[in-house]
N, C-alpha and C positions, 0 to 999 in steps of 0.2 A: 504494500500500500504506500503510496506514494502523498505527503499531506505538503501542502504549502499555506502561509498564514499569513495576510495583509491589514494594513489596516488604513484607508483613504482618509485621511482628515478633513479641516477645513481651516481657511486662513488663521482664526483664530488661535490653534495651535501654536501656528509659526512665532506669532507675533509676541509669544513668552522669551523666544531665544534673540528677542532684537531689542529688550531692556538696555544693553550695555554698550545700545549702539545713539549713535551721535540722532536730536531728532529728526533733521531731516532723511539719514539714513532710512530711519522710523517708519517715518510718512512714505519715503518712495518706496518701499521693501511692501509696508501694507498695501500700497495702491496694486502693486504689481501682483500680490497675492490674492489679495480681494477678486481682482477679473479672472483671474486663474481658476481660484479656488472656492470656492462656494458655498455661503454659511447660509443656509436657507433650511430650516429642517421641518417648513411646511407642509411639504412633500409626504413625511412621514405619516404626519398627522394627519393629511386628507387619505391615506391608504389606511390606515386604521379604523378611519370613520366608514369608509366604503363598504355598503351590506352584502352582506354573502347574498350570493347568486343573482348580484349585479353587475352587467356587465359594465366596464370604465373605460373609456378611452386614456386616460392619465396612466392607469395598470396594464392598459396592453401596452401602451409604449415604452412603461420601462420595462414590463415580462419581457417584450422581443428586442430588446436591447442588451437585455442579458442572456437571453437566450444566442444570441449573435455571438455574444462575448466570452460566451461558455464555452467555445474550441480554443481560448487562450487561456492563461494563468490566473491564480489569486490574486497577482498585483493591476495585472490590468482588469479584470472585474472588477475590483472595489474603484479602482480609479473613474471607471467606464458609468459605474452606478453614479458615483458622484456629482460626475457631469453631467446626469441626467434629474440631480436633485436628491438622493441619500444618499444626505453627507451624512462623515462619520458611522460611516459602517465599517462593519469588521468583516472579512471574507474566508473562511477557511474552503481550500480545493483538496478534493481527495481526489486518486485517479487507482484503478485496480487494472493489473494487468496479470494475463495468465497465456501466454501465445496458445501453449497446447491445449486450452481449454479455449481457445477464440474469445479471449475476453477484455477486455481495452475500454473502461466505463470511467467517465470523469460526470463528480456533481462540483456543483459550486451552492454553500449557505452561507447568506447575508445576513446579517444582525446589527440593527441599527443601534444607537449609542446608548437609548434608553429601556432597551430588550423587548419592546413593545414591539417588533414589525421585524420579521423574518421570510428573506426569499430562499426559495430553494429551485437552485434552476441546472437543469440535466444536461451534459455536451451531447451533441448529434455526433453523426456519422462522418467520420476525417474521409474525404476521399484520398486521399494519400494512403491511406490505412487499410491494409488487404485484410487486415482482422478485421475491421469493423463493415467492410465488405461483404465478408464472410459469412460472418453473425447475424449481418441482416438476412441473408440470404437462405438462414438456417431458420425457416419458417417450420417444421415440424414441433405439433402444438404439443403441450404441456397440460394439465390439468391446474387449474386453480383453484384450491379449495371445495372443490365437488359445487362452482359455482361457473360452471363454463368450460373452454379450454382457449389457451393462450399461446401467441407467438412463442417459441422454444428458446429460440436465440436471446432477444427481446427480455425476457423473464427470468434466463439464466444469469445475463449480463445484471439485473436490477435485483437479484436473491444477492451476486456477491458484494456489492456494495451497499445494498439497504441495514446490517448489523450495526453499523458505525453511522451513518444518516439517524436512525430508529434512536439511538444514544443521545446523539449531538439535539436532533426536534424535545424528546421529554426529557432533558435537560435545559433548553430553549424553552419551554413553556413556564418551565419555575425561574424565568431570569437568571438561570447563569449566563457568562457570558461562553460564547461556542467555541472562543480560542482558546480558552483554560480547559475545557473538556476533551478539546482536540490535544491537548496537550498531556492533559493528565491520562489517556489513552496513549500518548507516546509515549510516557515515562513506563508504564505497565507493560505493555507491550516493548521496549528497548527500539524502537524505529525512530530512523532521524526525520523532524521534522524542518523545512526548508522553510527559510526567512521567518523565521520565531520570533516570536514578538513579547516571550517570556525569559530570554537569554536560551543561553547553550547551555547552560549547566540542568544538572538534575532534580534539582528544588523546582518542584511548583506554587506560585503563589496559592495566598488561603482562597479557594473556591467557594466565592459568597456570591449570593443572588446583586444583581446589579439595584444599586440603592439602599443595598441591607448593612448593617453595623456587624460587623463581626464579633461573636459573645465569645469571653473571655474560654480560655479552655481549662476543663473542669482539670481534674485529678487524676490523670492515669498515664499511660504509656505514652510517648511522643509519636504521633506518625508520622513516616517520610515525607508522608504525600502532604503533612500541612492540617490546620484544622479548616474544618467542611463542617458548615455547619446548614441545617435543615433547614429549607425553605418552607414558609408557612402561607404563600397563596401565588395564583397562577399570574407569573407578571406579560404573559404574551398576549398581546391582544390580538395579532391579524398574521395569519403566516399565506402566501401564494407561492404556488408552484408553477415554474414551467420548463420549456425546453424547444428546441429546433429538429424537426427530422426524426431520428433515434431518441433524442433526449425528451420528444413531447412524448413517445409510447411509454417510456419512463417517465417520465410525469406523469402520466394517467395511472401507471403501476403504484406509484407512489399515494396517488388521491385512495386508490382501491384498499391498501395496505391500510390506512390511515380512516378508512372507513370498514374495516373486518376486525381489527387487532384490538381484542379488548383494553389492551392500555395506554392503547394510542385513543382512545374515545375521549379523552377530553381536548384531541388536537381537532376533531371536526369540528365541532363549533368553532375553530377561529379561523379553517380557511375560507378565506376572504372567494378567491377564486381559481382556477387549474388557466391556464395561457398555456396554450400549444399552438404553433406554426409548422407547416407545410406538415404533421402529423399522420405517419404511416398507421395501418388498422392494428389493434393489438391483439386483438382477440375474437371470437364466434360470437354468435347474434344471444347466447345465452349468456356471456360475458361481459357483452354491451349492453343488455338489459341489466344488467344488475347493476351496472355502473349509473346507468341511468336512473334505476331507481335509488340509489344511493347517495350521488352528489352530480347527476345529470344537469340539472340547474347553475354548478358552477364550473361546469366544464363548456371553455367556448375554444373551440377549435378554428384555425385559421387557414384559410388557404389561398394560396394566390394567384388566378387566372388558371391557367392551362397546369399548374405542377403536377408532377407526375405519379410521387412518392406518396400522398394520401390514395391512390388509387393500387399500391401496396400493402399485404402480399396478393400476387393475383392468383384468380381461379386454379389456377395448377397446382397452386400449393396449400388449397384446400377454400373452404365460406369462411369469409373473415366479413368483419361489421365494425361502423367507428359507431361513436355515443356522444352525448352532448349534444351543443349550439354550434351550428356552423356559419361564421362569418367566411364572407367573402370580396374581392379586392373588384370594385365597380371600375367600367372600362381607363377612366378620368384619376385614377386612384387620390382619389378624395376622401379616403380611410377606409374603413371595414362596414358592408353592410349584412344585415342578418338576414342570411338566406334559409336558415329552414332551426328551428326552437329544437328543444328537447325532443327527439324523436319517443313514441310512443308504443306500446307493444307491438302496434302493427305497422311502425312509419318508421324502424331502423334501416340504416344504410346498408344494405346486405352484399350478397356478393352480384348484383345484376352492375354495381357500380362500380366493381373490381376491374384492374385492368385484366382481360383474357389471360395473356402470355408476359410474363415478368421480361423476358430477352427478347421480346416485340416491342414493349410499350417503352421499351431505354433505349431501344435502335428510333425510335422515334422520337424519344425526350432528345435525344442526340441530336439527330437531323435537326429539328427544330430549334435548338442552342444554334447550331450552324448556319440556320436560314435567318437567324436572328441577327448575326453579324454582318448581313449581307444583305442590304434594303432591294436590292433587284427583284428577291425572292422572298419579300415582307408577305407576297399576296394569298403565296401557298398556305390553306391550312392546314394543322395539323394537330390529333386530341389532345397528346401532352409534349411536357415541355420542360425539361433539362435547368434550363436557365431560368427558368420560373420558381426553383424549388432554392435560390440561394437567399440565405437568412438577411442579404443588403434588400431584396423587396420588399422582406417582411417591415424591416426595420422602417424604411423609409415611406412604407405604407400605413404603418401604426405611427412613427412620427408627425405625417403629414407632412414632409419638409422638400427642400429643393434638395440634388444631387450635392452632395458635398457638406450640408448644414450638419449631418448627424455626426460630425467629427470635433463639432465645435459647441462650447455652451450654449 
């Protein structure tokens, strides 16, 4: 397991280390930091407020922002989140890798300053990565809980990294903070953790709920690990999950998990909502009913024009069915419109919507990338579409922005 630990601040920080500096150094240092850097932590507050199985345009555009940003690192997630408005969040990435078992899964969880507002958003699929090529491709279903059956690949890849996710969330509910748990998980386990943000050494600081007074330690034996002292009510108010590609079927593994697991039952009430883009099918039409009837409401799936990937796995490789609300990207992309609510026992997406042939319908997501670069051959149509399916549509269609703006505050 592979863990790295960030933490994006905001100018405010800075401006502790420029006490000793002459004032106009002061004033230019804060000016320059201030446009940088972004102390606004309204943001927070209006996702908190936001009622479950609401859909938000403010929530999809940062889910698909981090969802974009979730094929890179801890430092640039928390950076990336920043600039989009949570500030002062903390980022731990874990990544699991196992080649002989085809496994290659990275999440990213966000925890804002005050432990009230938690993302948890899934990496897609690297095309560089023959693993996660693979994986996808390893569509032979799995049983879920005697509640359907599920992608195999899909489900393998989100059992091995859900132990440590499952940890870091109900630990997250009682306000800890995520990087002291991520951590006190590398001390126990002896794995190094990258860009620590608790030193290198092997002391973990005392693990107290974020705002709590740490109570004096009673009478007994010292432990390594520091005193830990029990948290007495749930400081998390809104947690949302999402992902891109691979990472939204894991998103939705995760809503399912989090709506079966008796001790995860007090994490349903706070998700806010599930954000998935360009989201491949996860599971069978008894799998998507269930999800539906479970937290169908806050699941809003995204898709953009022609992409190809929500129309995976195809009929060949057995009836698969997506669940939830599906938005969709209007010709003008002028944001996301609701193309079809909670599907209902008899209105699921089944397999009539599947693409046919998985190595037909990517010879043609291909072609179609290719006719795209070449306005001669704008005219020709074609059902999907390659180029459709890359997380900069998503972004810049949930943003609402020009070409170029999502890169700047």
């Amino acid at each position: 397991m592979d863990y790295e630990s960030a933490k994006a601040r905001d100018y405010t920080f800075f401006t502790e280390h420029f006490k000793r500096l002459g004032p106009r150094a002061q004033r230019d240092l804060e000016d320059v930091l201030k446009a940088e850097l972004p102390h606004d932590e309204r943001l927070v507050r209006y996702l908190v407020d936001v009622l479950p199985g609401k859909y938000d345009q403010k929530a999809a555009a940062v889910l698909s922002a981090a969802s974009t940003w979730a094929y890179s690192d801890a430092d640039v997630m928390a950076r990336m989140l920043r600039l989009r408005g949570f500030t002062n969040n903390e980022t731990i990435s874990m990544r699991l890798r196992n080649n002989a078992l085809l496994l290659d899964t990275t999440v990213h969880i966000s925890q804002s300053r005050d432990a009230e507002l938690v993302f948890v958003c899934f990496g897609g699929t690297d095309p560089n990565n023959i693993i996660h090529l693979l994986l996808d491709a390893s569509a032979k279903t799995d049983s879920y809980f005697s509640t359907g059956e599920v992608h195999g690949g899909f489900f393998r890849a989100f059992l091995a990294l859900w132990p440590l996710v499952r940890i870091l969330l109900r630990g997250a509910l009682l306000g800890y903070p995520i990087g002291l748990l991520a951590e006190l998980n590398r001390v126990g386990h002896g794995v190094a953790l990258a860009q620590p943000e608790t030193g290198s050494g092997t002391t973990v600081p005392c693990l107290a709920p974020s705002g709590s007074v740490t109570r004096a330690p009673e009478a007994r034996p010292a432990s390594p690990m520091g005193e830990i002292p029990e948290a007495s009510e749930e400081k998390l108010k809104a947690l949302y999950i999402g992902g891109h590609s691979l990472g939204g079927a894991l998103a939705v593994l995760a809503a399912a998990e989090i709506h079966r697991d008796p001790l995860l039952a007090p994490l349903q009430r706070k998700v806010r909502g599930i954000y998935t883009f360009g989201q491949p099918m996860v599971g069978d039409a008894v799998f998507a009913q269930t999800c539906d009837d479970r937290f169908g409401e806050k699941l809003f799936r995204h898709v953009y024009r022609r992409d190809v990937v929500p129309q995976f796995p195809p009929i060949t490789m057995g009836r698969f069915a997506h669940s939830g609300q599906l938005y969709t990207a209007p010709p003008l992309d002028t944001g996301w419109a609701l193309q079809r609510a909670q599907a209902s026992a008899n209105g699921l997406l089944t397999g009539s919507e599947q693409a046919l042939a998985g190595t037909a319908a990517l010879a043609l997501g291909a072609i179609a990338w290719l006719k795209d670069q070449f306005p001669l051959f704008s005219w020709l149509p074609l059902p999907y579409s390659l180029g459709d399916h890359s997380p900069l549509n998503y972004l810049r269609t949930s943003l609402q922005v020009v070409p170029g703006s999502e890169f700047r505050p």
